[in-house]
N, C-alpha and C positions, 0 to 999 in steps of 0.2 A: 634487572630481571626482564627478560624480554616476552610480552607473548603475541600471538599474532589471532586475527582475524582471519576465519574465512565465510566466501557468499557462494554459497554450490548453483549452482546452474538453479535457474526455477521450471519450476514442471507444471504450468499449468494444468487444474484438473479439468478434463472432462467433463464434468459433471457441471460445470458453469458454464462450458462453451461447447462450441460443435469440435469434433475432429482437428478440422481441420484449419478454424481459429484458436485453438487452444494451442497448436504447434505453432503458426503465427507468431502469436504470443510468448511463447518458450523460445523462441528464435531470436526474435529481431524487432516483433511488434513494440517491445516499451522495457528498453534497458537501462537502465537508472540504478543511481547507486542507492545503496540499503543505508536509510536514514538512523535507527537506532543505533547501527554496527558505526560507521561515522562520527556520530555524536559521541557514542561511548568510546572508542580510540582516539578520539582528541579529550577526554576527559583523563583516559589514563595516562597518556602524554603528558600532561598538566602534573599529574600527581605523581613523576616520575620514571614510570616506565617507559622502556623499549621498545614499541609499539609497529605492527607492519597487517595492512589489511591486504587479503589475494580475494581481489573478485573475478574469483574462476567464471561468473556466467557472463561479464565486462570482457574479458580476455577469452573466453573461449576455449577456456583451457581444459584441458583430460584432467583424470583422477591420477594416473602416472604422472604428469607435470606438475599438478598442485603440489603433489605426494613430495616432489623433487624438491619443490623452495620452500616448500614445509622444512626438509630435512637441511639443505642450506643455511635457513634460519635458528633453528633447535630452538625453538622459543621453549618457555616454563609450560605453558601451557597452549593447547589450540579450542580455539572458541568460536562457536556460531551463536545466531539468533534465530529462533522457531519461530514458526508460522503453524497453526494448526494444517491448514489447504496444503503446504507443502512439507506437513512434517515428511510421510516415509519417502520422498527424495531426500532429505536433506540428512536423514538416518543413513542413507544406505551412502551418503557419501562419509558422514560421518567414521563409519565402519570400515569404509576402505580407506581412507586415510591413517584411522588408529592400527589397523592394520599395516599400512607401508611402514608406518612412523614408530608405533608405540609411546607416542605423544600421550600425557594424558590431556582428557575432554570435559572442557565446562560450557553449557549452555543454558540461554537465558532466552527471554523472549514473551509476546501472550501466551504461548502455548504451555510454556512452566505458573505462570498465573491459574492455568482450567487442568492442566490434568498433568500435575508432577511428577506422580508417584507412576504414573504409568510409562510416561518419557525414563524415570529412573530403571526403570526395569529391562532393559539393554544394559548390558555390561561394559559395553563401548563407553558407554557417557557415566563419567564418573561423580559429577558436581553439578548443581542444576541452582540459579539464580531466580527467585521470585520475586518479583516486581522491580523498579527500580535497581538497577547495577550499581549508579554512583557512587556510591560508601561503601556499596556490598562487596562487588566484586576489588578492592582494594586490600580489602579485609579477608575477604579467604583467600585471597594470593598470598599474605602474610602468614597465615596459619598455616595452610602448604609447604612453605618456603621454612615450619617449623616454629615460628615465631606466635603460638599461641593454640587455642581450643577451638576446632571448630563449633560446637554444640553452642559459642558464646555467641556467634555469627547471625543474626537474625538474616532474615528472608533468606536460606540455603535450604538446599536438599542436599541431600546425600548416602552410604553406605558405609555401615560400620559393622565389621563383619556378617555382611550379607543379608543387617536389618535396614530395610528404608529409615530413614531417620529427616525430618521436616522440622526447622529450628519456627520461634515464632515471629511474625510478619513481622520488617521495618515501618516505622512508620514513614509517610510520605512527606517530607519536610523541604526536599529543595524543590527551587523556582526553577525556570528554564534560564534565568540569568546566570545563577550558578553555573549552567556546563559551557562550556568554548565551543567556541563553531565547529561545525563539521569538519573533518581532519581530512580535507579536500585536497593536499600533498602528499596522503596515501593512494589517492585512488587514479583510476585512469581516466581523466576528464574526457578525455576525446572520444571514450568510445561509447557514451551514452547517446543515446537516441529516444525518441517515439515517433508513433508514425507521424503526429501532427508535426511536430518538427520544421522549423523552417531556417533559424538559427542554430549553429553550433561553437563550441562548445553548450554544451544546457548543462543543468544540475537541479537538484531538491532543496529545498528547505522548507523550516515549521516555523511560523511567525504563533501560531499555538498547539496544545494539546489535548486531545480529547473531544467532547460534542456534549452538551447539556439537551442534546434535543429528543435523546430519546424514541428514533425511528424503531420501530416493530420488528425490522429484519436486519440490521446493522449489528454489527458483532464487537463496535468500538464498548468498551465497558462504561455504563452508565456513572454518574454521580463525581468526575474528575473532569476540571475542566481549567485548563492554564494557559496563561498567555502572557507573550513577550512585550516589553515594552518595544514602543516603535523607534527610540534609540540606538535599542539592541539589533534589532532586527537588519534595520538600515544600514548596522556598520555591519551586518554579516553581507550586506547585499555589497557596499563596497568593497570588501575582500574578493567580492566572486569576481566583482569586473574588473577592478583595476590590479589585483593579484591572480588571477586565474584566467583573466581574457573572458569567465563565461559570459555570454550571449543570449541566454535564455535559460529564466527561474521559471522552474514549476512552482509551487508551494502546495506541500501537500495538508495541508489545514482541511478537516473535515469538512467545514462551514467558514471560508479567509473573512466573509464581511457579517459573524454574527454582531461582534463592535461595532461600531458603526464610527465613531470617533475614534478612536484608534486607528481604523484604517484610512480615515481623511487626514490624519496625522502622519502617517507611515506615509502616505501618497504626497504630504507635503515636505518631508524631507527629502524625499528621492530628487523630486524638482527642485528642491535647493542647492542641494548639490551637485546637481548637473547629473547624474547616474543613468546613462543611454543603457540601455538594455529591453529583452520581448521579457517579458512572464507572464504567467499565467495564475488560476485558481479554482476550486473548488467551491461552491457558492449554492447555496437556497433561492429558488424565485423570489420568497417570499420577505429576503434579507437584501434585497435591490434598491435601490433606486436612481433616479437620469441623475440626481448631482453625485452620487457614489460612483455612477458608472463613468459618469466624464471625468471625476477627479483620478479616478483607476487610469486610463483612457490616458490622460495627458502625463501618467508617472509612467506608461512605458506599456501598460495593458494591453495583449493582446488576444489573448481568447479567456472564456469563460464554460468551464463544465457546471452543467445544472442537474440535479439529480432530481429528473421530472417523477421518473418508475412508473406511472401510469394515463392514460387519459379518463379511468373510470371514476368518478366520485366516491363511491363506494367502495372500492378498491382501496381508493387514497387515504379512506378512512381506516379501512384495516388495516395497513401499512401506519397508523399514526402520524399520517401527513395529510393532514386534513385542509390542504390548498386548494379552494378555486381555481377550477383552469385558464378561466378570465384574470387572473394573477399569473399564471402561467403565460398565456399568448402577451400581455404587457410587458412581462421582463424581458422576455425573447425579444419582445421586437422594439424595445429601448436597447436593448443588446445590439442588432443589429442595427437599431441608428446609428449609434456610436462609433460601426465598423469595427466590434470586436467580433470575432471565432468564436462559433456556439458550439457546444458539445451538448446534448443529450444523452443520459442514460436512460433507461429503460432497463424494469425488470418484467419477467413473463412468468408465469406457472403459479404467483402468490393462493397462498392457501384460500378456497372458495372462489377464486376467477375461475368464468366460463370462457368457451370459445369466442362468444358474443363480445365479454369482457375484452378481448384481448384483441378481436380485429376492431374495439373501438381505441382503444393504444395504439394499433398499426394509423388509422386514421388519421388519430391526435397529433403524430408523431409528423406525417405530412403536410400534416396542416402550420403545423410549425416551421418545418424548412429549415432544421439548424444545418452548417455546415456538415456537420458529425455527430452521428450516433453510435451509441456501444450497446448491446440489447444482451443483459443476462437473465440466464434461465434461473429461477427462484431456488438455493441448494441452502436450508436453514442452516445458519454454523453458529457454534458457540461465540459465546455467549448470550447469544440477542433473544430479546423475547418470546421470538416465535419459535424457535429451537426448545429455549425450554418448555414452551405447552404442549411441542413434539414430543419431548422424553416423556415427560407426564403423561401424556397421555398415550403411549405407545409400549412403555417402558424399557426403552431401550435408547440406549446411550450412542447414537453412528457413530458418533466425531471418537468418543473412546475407545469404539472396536477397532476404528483404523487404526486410531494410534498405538493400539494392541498388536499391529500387522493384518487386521481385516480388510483389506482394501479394497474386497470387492461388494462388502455393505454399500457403498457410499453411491450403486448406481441405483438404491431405492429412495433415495433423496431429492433427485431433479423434480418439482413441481407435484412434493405430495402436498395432500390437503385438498387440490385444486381439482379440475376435472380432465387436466393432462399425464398422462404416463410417461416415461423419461422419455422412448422412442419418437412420440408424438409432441412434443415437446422440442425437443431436438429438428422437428421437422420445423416446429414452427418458427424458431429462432431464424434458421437460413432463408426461410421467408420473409422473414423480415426484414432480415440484413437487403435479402435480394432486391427486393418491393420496393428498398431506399433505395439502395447505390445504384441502383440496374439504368434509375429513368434516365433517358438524355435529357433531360434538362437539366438535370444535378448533374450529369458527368461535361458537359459540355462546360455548365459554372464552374467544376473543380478544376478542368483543363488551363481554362483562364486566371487559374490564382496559384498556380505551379512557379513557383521562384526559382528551383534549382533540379539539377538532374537528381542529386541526390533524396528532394524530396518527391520527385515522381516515382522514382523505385520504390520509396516504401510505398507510397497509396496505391504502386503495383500490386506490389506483393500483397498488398492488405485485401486489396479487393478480388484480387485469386482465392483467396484463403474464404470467400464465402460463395464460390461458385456453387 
């Protein structure tokens, strides 16, 4: 049985970014392969099928062209993965593909976790996967194919004559040792990029899953939290280099050093084995320290994203990150002893920040000096907690009118709560951005750390996109 994956081009919203970062972004800013879709096509590999991932936004490919090696292939079934932010892009390719093809459509993803019944309500998408795929999606390709009931199928959706019908939940039994690596000989290695980028080939991986930490405005679902042994993890790292050439791991781990033993572990296999490669991570200030950061550092570390969000105290506290910013300026600048790439995020508009609040952020943010900063506008999304004190207290559900086909709900979302309006808000992001990248003293340092032509184009492009 063969079925195929597709990744439709991504669109970023608006409502997170300016214009004309948001296009950026959808273009060229940060193209990487889709870690769930990956993971699950080398699990069904494993368990016998036929398997072919088209990353139409990797490849650049039309809806005519997908449409094409769709029909080339005639898989059993064609499958995506939902993202709330990008469901009606990835509907509307959805719909023109069943259209070329009359393929039928099964999708899975967070977004059939928050709101099933409504994704089911398109006639395009026939099957819809809740939580976990691993056993599931096996097992309703067998009941399809005839060979059983689907109503027996835990965690599905679906229609039976024209009633929504919702089986009851899997339970969550397997480990992340259970799935195979990412099925990294379906995809196009080459043509991943980000802007920070200095190495190529790059790729993703999850050394864990999930966050136990519970941030106020994060949409990762609470109360799951799983991780790889560093055996596992290390022989996926050696597949990447010494089977794939890659040259640079992201890892996309909410929080790569909540362990802390684990990752002195993980960082001492790498050096055992000699594993020359850049990667990177995702990281808490507050989960740092100079012997984690030099043992990172000597397995191949080369930048570190922090997810600061604010310079306000107070702020930090609504947020549920209730860090010292003198924890804050030590990590950074043990960071920067070490000679790793800082990344700063920043968010702006959080519900109750004043203007005061926010050019003390702009401040904070200078005063620190990472390499790179990302600055999002605050847009509540499902499931994080701040979203739902939104519904409750508004009674109105954004994220389901979209997915309803409301999509022009979603421009009273940027920075409510707080005491910015979307337009003003929007103003103040490009200020920000500008305020950074603008000074000569940061463009003249970035100048000086440019390795390759290819990486000067992107921090072209990136820094056009917030003129």
């Amino acid at each position: 049985m063969r079925i195929l994956f597709i990744n439709p081009p991504m669109a970023v919203t608006e409502q997170i970014y300016t214009k004309r970062v948001a296009k950026q972004y959808t273009s060229s800013a940060y193209v990487l392969p889709h870690t769930s879709i990956a993971y699950l096509a080398a699990y069904m590999e494993k368990a016998g099928y036929e398997v072919r991932i088209i990353d139409a936004f990797a490849l650049g490919l039309s809806m005519d062209e997908t449409a094409e090696q769709v029909r080339r292939f005639d898989p059993f079934a064609v499958c995506y993965s939902l993202c709330t932010q990008n469901f009606l892009n990835s509907l509307a390719w959805i719909q023109g593909i069943r259209e070329r093809t009359g393929i039928r459509t099964i999708v899975g993803g967070l977004q059939m976790s928050i709101y099933p019944r409504e994704v089911l309500s398109y006639p395009d998408i026939d099957y819809g996967v809740i939580g976990d795929g691993w056993e599931t999606m096996p097992e309703l390709l067998q009941c399809l194919a005839g060979h059983g009931d689907l109503s027996t199928v835990r965690g599905i959706c679906y229609r039976d004559e024209g009633e929504y019908r919702e089986t009851p939940p899997r339970p969550e039994k397997f480990t992340l040792e259970d799935v195979p690596y990412m099925a990294r000989h379906l995809l196009p290695n080459d043509r991943y990029t980000t802007v920070m980028t200095q190495e190529w080939p790059i790729t993703i991986m999850l050394s864990a899953l999930g966050c136990p930490l519970r941030c106020a405005y994060c949409d990762v679902p609470a109360g799951r939290y799983q991780t790889r042994l560093p055996e596992h993890v290390v022989d996926e790292i050696d597949e990447c280099v010494n089977r794939f050439g890659i040259r640079e791991i992201l890892f996309q781990d909410e929080t790569f050093t909540l362990n802390r033993n684990r990752v002195l572990e993980t960082c001492e296999l790498i050096r055992s084995r000699g594993l020359k490669f850049h990667w990177s991570i995702r990281a808490r200030v507050d989960y740092v320290d100079q012997e984690i950061l030099h043992a990172m550092k000597e397995a191949g570390l080369t930048k570190i994203n922090f997810g600061i969000e604010s310079g306000n105290p107070e702020i930090l506290k609504k947020m549920n990150r209730d860090i010292p910013l003198d924890v804050v300026r030590q990590a950074v600048r043990w960071t920067k002893e070490e000679g790793l790439v800082t990344l700063g995020f920043f968010i702006i508009g959080f519900p109750e920040e004043a203007e005061e609040d926010l050019k003390e952020t702009m401040r904070f943010a200078l005063e620190l000096d990472c390499d790179f900063i990302q600055v999002n506008k605050m847009v509540p999304q499902p499931p994080s907690p701040v979203y739902r004190e939104l519904v409750e207290r508004t009674g109105i559900d954004y994220w389901r009118e979209y997915t309803l086909g409301n999509a022009a709900i979603l421009a009273d979302l940027p920075g409510i709560g707080s005491s910015f309006d979307p337009a003003s808000l929007d103003i103040w992001q490009r200020r920000f951005f500008r305020k950074y990248y603008y000074r000569p003293s940061y463009i003249f340092k970035r100048l000086k750390k440019i390795s390759s032509f290819k990486e000067m184009k992107g921090l072209a492009r990136a820094a056009l996109s917030i003129r």
